[in-house]
N, CA and C atoms of all chains as a GROMACS GRO file, in nm:
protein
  579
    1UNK      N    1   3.673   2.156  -0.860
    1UNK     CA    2   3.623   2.280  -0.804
    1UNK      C    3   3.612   2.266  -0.652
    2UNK      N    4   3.637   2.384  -0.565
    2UNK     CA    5   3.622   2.330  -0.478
    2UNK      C    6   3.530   2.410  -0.389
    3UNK      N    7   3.471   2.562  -0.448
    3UNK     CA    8   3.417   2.601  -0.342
    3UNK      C    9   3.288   2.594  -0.450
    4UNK      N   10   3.140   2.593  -0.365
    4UNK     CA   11   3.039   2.582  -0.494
    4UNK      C   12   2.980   2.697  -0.523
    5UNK      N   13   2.909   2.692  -0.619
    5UNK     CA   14   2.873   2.809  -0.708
    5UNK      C   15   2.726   2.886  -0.618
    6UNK      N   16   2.684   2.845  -0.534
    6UNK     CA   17   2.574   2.848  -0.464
    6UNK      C   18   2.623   2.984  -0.372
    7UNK      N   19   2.738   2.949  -0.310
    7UNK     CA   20   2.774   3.014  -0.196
    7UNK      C   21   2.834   3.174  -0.294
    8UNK      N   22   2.826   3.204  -0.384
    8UNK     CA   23   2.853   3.317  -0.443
    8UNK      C   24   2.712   3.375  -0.533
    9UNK      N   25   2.742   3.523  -0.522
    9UNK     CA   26   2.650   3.578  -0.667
    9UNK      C   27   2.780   3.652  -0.754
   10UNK      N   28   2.720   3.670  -0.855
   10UNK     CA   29   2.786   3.778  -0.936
   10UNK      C   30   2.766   3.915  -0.942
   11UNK      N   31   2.886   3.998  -0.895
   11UNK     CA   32   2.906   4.175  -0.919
   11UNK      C   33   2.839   4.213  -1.020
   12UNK      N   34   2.753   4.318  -1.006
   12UNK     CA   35   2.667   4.399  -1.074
   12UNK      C   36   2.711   4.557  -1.054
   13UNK      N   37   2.758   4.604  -0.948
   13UNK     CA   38   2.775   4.730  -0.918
   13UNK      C   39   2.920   4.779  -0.931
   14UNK      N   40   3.006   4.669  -0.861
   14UNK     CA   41   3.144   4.693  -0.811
   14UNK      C   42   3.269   4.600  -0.884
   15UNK      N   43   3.234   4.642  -1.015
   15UNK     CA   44   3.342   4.556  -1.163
   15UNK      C   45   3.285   4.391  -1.144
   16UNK      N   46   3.413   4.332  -1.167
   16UNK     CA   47   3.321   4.205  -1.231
   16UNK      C   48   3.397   4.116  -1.107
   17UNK      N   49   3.370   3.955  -1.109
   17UNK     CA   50   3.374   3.879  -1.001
   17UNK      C   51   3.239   3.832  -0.943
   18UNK      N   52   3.286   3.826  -0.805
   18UNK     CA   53   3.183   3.752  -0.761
   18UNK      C   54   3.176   3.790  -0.593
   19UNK      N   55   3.087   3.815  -0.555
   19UNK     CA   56   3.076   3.800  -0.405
   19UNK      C   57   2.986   3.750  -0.311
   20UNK      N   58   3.074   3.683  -0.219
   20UNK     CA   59   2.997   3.634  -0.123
   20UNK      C   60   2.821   3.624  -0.093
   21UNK      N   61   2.791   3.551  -0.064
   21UNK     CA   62   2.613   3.576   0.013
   21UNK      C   63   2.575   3.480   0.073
   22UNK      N   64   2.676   3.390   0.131
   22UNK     CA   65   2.618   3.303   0.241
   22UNK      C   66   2.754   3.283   0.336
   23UNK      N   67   2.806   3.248   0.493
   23UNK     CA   68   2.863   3.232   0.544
   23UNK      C   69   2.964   3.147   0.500
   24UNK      N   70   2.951   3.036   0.415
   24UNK     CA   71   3.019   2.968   0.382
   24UNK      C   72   3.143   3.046   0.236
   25UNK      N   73   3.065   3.102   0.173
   25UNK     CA   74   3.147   3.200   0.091
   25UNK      C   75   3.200   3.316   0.130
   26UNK      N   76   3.211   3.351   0.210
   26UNK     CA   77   3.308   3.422   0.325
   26UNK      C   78   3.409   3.362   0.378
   27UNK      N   79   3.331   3.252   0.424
   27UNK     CA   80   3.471   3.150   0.511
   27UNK      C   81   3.556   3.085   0.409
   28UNK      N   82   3.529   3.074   0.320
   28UNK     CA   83   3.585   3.016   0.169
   28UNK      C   84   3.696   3.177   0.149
   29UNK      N   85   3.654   3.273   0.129
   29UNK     CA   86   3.743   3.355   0.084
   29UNK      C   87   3.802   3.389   0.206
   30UNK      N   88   3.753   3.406   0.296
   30UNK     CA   89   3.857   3.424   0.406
   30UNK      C   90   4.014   3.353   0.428
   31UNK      N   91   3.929   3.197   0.400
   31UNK     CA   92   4.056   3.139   0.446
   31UNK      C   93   4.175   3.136   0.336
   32UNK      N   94   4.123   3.184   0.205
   32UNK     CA   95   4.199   3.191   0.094
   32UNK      C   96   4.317   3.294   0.146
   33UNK      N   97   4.249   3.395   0.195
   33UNK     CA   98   4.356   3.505   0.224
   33UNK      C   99   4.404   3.484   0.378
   34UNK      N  100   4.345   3.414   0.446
   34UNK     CA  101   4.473   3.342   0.539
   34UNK      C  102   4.578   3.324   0.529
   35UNK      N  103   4.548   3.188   0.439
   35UNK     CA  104   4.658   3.068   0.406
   35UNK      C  105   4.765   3.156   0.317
   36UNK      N  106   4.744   3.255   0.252
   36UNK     CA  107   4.825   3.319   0.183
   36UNK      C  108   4.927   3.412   0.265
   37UNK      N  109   4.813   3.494   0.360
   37UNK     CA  110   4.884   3.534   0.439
   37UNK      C  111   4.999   3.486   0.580
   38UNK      N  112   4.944   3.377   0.594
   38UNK     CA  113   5.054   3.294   0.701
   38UNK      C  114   5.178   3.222   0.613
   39UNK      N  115   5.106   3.172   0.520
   39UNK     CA  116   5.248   3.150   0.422
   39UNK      C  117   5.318   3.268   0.371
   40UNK      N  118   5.308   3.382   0.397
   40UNK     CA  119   5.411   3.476   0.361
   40UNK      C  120   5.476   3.517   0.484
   41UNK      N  121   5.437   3.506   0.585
   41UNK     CA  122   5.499   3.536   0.704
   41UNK      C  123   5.613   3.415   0.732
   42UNK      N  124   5.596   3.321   0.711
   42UNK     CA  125   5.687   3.173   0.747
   42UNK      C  126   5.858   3.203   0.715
   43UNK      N  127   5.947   3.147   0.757
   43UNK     CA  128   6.081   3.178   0.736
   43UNK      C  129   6.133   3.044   0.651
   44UNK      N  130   6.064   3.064   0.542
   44UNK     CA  131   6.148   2.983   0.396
   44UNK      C  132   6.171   3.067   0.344
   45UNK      N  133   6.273   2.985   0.246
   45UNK     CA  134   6.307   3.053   0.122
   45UNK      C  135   6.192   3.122   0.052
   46UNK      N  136   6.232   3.267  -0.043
   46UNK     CA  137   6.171   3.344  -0.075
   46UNK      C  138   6.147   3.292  -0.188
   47UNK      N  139   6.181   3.220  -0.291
   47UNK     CA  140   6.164   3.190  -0.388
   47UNK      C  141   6.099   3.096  -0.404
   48UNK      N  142   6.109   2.955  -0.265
   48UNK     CA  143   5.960   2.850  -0.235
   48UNK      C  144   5.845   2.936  -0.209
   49UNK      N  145   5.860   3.038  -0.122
   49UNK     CA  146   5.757   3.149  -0.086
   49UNK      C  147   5.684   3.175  -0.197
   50UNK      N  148   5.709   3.269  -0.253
   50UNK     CA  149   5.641   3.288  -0.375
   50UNK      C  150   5.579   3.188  -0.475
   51UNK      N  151   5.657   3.052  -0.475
   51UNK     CA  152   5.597   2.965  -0.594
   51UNK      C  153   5.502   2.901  -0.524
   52UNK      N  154   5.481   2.860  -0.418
   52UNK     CA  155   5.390   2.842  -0.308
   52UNK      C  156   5.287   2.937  -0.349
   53UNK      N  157   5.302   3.049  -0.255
   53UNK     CA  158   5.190   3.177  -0.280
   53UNK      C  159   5.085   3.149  -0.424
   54UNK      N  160   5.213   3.203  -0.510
   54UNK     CA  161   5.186   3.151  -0.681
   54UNK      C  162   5.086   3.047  -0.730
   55UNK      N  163   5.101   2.934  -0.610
   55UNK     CA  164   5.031   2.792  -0.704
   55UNK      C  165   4.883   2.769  -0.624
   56UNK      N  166   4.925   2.848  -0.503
   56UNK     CA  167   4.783   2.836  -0.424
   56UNK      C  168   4.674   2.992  -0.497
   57UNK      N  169   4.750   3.071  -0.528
   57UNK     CA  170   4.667   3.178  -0.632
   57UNK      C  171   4.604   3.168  -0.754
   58UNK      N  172   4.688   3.036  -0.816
   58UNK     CA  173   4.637   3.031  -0.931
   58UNK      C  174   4.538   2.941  -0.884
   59UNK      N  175   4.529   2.801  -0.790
   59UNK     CA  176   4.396   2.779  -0.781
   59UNK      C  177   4.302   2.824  -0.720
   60UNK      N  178   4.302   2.920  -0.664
   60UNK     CA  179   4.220   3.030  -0.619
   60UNK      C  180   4.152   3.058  -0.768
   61UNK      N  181   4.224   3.126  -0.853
   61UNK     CA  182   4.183   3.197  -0.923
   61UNK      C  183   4.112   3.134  -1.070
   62UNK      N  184   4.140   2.961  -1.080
   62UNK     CA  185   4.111   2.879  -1.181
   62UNK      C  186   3.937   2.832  -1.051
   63UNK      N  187   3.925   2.848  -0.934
   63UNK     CA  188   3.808   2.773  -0.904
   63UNK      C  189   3.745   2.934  -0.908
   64UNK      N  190   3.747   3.042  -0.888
   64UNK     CA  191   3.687   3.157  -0.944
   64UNK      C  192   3.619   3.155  -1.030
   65UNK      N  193   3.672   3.117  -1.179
   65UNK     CA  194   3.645   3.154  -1.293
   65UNK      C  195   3.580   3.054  -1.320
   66UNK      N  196   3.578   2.914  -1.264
   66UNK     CA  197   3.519   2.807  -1.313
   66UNK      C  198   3.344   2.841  -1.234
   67UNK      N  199   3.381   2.862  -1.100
   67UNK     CA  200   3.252   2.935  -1.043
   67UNK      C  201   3.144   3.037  -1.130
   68UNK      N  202   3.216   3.141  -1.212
   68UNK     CA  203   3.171   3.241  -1.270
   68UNK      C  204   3.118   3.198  -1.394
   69UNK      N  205   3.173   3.083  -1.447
   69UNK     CA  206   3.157   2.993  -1.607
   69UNK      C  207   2.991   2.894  -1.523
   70UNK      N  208   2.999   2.894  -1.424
   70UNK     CA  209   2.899   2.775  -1.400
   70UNK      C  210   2.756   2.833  -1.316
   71UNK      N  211   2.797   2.964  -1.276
   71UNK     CA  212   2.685   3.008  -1.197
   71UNK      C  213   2.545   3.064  -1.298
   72UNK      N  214   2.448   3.029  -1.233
   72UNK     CA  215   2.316   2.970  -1.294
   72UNK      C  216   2.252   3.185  -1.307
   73UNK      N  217   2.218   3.183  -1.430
   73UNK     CA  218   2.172   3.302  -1.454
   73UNK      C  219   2.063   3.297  -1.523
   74UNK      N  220   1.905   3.348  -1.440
   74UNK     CA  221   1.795   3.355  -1.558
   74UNK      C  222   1.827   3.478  -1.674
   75UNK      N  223   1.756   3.467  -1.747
   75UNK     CA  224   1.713   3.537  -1.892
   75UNK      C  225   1.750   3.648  -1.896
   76UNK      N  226   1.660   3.694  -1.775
   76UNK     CA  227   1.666   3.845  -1.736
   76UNK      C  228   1.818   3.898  -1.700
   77UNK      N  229   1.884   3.834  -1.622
   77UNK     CA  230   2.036   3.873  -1.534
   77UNK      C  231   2.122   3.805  -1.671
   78UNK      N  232   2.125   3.736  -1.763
   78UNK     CA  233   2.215   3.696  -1.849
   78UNK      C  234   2.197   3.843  -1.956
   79UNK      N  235   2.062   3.869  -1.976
   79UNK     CA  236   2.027   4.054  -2.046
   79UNK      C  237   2.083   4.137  -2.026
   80UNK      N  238   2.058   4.177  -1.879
   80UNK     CA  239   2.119   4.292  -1.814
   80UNK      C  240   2.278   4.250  -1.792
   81UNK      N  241   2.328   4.145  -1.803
   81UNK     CA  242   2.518   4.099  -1.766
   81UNK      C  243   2.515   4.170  -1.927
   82UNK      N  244   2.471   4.127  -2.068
   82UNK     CA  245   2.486   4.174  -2.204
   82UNK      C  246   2.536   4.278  -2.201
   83UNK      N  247   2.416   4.373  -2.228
   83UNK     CA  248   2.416   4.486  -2.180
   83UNK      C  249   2.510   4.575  -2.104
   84UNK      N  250   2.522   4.497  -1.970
   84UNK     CA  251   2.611   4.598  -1.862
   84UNK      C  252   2.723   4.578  -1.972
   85UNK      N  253   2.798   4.462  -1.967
   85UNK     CA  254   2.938   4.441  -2.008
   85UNK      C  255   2.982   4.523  -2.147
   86UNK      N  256   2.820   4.518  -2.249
   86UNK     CA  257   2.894   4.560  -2.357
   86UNK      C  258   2.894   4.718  -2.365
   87UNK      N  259   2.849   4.812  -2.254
   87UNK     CA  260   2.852   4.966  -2.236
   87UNK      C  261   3.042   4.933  -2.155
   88UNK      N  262   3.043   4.875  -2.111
   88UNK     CA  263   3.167   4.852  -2.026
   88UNK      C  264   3.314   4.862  -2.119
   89UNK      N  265   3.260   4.768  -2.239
   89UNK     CA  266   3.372   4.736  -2.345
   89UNK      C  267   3.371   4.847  -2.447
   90UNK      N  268   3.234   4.910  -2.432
   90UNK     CA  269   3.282   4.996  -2.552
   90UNK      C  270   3.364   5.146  -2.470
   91UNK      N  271   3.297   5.193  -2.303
   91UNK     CA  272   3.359   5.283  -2.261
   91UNK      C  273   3.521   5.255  -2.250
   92UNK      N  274   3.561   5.144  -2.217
   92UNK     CA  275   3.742   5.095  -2.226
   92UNK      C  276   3.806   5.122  -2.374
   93UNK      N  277   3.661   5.086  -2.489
   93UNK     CA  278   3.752   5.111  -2.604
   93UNK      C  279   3.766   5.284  -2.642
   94UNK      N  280   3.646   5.313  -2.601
   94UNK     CA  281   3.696   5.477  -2.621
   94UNK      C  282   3.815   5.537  -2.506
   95UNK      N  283   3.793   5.507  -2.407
   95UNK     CA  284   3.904   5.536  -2.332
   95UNK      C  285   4.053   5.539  -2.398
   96UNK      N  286   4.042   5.382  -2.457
   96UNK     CA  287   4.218   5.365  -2.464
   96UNK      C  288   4.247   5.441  -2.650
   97UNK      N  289   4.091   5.442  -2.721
   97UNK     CA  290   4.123   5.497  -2.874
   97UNK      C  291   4.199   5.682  -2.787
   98UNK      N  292   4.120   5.714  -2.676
   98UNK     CA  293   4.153   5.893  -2.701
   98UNK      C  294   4.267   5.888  -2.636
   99UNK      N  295   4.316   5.796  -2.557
   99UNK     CA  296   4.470   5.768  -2.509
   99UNK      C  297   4.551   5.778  -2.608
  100UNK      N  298   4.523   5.685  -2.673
  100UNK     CA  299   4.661   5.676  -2.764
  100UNK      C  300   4.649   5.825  -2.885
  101UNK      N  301   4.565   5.848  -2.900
  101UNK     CA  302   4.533   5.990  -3.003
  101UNK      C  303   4.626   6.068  -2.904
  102UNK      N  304   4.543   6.096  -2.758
  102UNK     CA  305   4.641   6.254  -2.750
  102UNK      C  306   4.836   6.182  -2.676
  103UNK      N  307   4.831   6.042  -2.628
  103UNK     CA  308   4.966   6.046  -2.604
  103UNK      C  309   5.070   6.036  -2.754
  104UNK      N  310   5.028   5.914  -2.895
  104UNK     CA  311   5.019   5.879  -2.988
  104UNK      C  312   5.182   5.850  -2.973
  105UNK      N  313   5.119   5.741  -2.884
  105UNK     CA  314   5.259   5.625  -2.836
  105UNK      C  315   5.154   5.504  -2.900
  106UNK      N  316   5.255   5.397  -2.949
  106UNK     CA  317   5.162   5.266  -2.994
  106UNK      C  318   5.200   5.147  -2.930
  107UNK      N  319   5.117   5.089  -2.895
  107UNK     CA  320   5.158   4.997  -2.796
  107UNK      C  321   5.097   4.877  -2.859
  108UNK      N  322   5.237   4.775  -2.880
  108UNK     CA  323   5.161   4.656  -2.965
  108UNK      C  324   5.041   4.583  -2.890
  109UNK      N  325   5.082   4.587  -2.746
  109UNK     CA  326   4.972   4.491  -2.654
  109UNK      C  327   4.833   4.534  -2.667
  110UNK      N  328   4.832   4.653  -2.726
  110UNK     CA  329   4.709   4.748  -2.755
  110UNK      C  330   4.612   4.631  -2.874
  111UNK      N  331   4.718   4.609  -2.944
  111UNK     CA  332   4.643   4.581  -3.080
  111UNK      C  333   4.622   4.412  -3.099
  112UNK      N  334   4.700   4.387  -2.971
  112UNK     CA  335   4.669   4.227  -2.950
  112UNK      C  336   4.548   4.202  -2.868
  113UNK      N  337   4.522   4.304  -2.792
  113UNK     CA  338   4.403   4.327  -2.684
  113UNK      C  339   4.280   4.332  -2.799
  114UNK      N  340   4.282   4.426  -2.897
  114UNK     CA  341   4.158   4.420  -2.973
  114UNK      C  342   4.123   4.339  -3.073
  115UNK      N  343   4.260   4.268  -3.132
  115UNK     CA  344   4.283   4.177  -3.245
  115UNK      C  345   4.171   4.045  -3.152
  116UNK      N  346   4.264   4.067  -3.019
  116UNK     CA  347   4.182   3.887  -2.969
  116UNK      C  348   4.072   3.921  -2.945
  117UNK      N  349   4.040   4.067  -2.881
  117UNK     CA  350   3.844   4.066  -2.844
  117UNK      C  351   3.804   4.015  -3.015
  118UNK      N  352   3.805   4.086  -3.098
  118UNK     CA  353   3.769   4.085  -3.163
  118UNK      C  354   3.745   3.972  -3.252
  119UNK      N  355   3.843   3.879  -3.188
  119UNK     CA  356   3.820   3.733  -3.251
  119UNK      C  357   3.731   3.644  -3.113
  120UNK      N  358   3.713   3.717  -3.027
  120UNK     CA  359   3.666   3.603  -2.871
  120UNK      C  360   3.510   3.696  -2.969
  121UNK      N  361   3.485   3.797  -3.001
  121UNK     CA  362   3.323   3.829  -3.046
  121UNK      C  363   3.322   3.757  -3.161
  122UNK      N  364   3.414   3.746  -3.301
  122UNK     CA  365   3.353   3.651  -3.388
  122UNK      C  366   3.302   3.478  -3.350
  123UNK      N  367   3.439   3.484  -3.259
  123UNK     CA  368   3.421   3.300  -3.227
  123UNK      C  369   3.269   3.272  -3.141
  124UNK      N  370   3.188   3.383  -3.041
  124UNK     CA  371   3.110   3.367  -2.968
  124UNK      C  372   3.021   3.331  -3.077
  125UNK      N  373   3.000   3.471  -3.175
  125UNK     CA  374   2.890   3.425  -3.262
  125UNK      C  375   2.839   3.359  -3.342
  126UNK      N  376   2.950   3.301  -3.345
  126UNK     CA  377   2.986   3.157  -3.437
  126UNK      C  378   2.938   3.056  -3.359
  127UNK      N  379   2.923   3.050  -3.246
  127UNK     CA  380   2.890   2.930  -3.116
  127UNK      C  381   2.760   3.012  -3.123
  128UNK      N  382   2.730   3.106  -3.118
  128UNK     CA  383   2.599   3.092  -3.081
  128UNK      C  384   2.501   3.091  -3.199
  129UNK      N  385   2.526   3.092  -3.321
  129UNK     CA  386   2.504   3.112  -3.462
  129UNK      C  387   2.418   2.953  -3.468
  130UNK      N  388   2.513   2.873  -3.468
  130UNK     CA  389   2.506   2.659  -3.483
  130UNK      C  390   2.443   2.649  -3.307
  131UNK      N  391   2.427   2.715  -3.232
  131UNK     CA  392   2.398   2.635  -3.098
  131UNK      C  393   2.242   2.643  -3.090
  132UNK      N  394   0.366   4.752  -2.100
  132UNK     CA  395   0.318   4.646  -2.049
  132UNK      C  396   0.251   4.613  -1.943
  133UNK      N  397   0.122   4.591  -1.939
  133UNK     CA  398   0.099   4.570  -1.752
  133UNK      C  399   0.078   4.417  -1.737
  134UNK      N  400   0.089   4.368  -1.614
  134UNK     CA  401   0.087   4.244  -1.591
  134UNK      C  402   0.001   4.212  -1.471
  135UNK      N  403  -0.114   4.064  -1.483
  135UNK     CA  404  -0.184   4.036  -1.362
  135UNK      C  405  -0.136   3.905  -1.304
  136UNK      N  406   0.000   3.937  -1.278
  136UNK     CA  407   0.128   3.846  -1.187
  136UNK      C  408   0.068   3.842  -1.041
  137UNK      N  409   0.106   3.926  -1.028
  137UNK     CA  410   0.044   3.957  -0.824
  137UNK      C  411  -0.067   3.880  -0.788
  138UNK      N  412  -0.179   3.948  -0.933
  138UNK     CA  413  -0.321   3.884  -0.871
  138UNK      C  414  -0.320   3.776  -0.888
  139UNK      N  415  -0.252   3.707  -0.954
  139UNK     CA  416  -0.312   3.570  -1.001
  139UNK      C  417  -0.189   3.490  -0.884
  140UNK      N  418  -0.085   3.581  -0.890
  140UNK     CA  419  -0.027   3.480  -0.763
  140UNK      C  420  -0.071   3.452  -0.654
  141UNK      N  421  -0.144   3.576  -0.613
  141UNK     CA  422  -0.180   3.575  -0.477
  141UNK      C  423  -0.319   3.453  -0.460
  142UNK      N  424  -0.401   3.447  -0.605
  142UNK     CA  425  -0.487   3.320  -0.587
  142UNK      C  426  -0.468   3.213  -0.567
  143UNK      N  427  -0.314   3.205  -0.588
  143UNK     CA  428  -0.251   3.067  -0.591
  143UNK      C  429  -0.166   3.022  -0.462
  144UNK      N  430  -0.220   3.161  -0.385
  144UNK     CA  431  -0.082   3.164  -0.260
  144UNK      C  432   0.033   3.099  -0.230
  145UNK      N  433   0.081   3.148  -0.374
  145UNK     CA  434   0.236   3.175  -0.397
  145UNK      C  435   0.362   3.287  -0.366
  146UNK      N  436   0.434   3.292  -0.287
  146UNK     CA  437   0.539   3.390  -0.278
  146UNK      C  438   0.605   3.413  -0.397
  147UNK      N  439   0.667   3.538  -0.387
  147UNK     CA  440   0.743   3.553  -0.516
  147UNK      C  441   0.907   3.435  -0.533
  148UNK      N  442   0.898   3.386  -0.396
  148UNK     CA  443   1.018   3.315  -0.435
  148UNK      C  444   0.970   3.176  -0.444
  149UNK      N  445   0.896   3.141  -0.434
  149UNK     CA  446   0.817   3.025  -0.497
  149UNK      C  447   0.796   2.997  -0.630
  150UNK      N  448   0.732   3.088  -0.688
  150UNK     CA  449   0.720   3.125  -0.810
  150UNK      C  450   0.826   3.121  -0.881
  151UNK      N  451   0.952   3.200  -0.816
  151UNK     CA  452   1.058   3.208  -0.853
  151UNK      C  453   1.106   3.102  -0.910
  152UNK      N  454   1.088   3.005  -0.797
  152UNK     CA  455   1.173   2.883  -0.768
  152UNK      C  456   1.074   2.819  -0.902
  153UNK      N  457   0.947   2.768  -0.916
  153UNK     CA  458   0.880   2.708  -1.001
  153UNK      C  459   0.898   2.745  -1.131
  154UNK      N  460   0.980   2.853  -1.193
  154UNK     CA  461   0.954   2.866  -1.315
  154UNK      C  462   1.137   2.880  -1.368
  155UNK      N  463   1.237   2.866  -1.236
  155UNK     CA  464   1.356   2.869  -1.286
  155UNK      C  465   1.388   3.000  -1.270
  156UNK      N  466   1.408   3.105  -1.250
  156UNK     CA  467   1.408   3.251  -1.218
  156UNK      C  468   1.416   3.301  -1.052
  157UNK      N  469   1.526   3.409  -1.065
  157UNK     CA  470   1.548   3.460  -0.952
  157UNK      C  471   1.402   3.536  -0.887
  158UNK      N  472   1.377   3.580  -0.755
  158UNK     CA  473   1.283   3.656  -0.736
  158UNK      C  474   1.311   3.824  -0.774
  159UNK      N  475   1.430   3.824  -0.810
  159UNK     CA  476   1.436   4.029  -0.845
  159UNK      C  477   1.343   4.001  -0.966
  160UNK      N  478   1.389   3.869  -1.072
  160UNK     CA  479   1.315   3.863  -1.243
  160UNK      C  480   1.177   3.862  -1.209
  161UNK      N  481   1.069   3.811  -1.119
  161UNK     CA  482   0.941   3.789  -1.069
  161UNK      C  483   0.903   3.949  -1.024
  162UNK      N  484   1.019   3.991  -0.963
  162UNK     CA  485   0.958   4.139  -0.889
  162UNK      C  486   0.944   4.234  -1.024
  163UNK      N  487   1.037   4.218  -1.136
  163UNK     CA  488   1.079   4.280  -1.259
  163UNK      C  489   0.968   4.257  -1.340
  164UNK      N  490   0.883   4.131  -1.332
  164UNK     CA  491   0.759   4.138  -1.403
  164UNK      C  492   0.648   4.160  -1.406
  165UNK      N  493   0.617   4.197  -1.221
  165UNK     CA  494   0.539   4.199  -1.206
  165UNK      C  495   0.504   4.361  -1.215
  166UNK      N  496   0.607   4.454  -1.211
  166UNK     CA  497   0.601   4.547  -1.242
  166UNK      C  498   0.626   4.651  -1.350
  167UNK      N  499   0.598   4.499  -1.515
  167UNK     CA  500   0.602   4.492  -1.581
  167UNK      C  501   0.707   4.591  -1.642
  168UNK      N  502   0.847   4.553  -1.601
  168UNK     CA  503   0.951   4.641  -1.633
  168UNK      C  504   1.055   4.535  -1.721
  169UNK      N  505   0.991   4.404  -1.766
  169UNK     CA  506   1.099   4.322  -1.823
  169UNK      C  507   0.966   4.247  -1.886
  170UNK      N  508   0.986   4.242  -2.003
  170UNK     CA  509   0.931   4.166  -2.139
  170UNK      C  510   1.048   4.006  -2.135
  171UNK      N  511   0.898   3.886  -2.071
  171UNK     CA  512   0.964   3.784  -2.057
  171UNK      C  513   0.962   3.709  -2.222
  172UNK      N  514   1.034   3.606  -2.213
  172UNK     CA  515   1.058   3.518  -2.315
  172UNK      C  516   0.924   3.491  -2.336
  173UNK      N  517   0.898   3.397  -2.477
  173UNK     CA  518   0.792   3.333  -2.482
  173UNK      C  519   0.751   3.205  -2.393
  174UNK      N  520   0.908   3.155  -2.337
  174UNK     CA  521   0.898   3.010  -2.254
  174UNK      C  522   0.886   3.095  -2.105
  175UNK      N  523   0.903   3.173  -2.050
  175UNK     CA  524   0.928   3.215  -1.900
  175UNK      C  525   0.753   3.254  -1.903
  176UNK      N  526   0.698   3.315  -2.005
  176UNK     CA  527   0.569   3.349  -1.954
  176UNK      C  528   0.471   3.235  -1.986
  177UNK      N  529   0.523   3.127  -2.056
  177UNK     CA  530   0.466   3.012  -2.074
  177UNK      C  531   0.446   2.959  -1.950
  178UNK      N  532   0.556   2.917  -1.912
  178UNK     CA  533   0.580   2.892  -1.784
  178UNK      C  534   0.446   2.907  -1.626
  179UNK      N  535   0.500   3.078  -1.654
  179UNK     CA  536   0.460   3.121  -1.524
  179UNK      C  537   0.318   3.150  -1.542
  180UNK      N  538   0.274   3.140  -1.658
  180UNK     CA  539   0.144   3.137  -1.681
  180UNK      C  540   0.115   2.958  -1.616
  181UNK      N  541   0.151   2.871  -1.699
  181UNK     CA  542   0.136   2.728  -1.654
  181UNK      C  543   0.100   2.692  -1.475
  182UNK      N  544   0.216   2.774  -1.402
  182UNK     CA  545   0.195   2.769  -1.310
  182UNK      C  546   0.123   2.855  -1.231
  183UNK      N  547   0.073   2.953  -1.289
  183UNK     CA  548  -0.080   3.034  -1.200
  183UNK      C  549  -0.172   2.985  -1.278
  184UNK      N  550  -0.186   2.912  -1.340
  184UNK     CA  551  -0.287   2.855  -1.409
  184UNK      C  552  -0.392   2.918  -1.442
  185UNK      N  553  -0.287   3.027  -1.571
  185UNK     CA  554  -0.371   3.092  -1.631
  185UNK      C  555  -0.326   3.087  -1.788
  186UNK      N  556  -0.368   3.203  -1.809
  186UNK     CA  557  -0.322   3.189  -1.988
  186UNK      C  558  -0.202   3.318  -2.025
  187UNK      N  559  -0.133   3.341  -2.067
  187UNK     CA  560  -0.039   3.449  -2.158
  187UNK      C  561  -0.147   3.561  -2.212
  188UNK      N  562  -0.247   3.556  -2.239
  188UNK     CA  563  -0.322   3.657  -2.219
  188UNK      C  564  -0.369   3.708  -2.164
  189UNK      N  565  -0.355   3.615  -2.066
  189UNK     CA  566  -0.449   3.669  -1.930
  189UNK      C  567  -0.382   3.772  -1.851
  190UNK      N  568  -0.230   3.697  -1.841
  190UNK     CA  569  -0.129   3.749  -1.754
  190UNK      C  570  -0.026   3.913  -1.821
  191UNK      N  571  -0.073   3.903  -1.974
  191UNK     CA  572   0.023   3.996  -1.993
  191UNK      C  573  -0.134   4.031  -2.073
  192UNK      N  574  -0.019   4.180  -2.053
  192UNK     CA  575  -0.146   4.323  -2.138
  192UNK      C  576  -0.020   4.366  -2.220
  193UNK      N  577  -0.038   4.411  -2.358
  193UNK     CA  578   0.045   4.470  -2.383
  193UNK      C  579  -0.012   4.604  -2.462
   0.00000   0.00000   0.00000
């Protein structure tokens, strides 16, 4: 990991992630989008370009999530994350059920999207069932 | 719910982020109880009772 979990909070208002709240987690994301951005300006190949771009994004985006897996939440803010997220999941599922009703196009990715929530909610409760 | 958080902190001249800090909890969760708008665990009011050194009855009304 490389940036620490200290120098971030977690989005409550503005979708999910994480933002900044100390200088150092600014300068951390800043320079993320630097380095991205000066490496796209450079005159290499477009195809090093991108796998470059690519490999510095994905660890961007693997020390993110490891941040978000590790940041310290009392009782109360792990309640209200419940809560928020599961009004969140059910407004997306009505969204995409009245989509497909009035377009009534079927989209397999549709049914892989709910097949796996639906196994990431059995498997949780199963961990939290024995924990 | 009402709660005698404040008073009993203030005997202890404790800040809310003190408190915070002593019982494991952010200060919004301390501001949230004291204005008895969040029904704590049985261990968080254990706790924060422990450390105003008072009792769970004392501190919560329900």
């Amino acid at each position: 990991m490389i940036a620490n979990p200290k120098w971030f909070s977690p989005r409550k208002y503005t979708g999910w992630g994480l933002t900044p709240n100390c200088w150092q987690g600014w300068a951390y994301t800043l320079s993320f989008i630097l380095l991205v951005s000066f490496i796209s300006y450079l005159p290499i190949n477009l195809v090093l370009k991108n796998i470059i771009i690519g490999l510095i994004v994905s660890v961007f985006l693997v020390d993110v999530f490891h941040i978000m897996f590790l940041l310290q939440k009392d009782e109360r803010e792990r309640l209200h994350e419940a809560l928020a997220d599961r009004n969140a999941l059910l407004f997306m599922l009505g969204a995409l059920i009245i989509y497909f009703l009035v377009k009534q196009i079927f989209d397999p990715w549709l049914l892989v999207a709910l097949l796996g929530a639906t196994l990431v909610k059995a498997l949780t409760h199963f961990y939290l069932r024995d924990k | 719910m009402i709660t005698k958080i404040k008073e009993y902190r203030a005997k202890q001249n404790l800040t809310q982020e003190q408190l915070a800090e002593a019982v494991g909890v952010r200060r919004e969760t301390i501001v949230f109880l004291e204005q008895g708008k969040y029904n704590p665990s049985l261990k968080l009011a254990h706790d924060v009772a422990k450390v105003l050194k008072s009792t769970i009855d004392d501190l919560f009304k329900f």
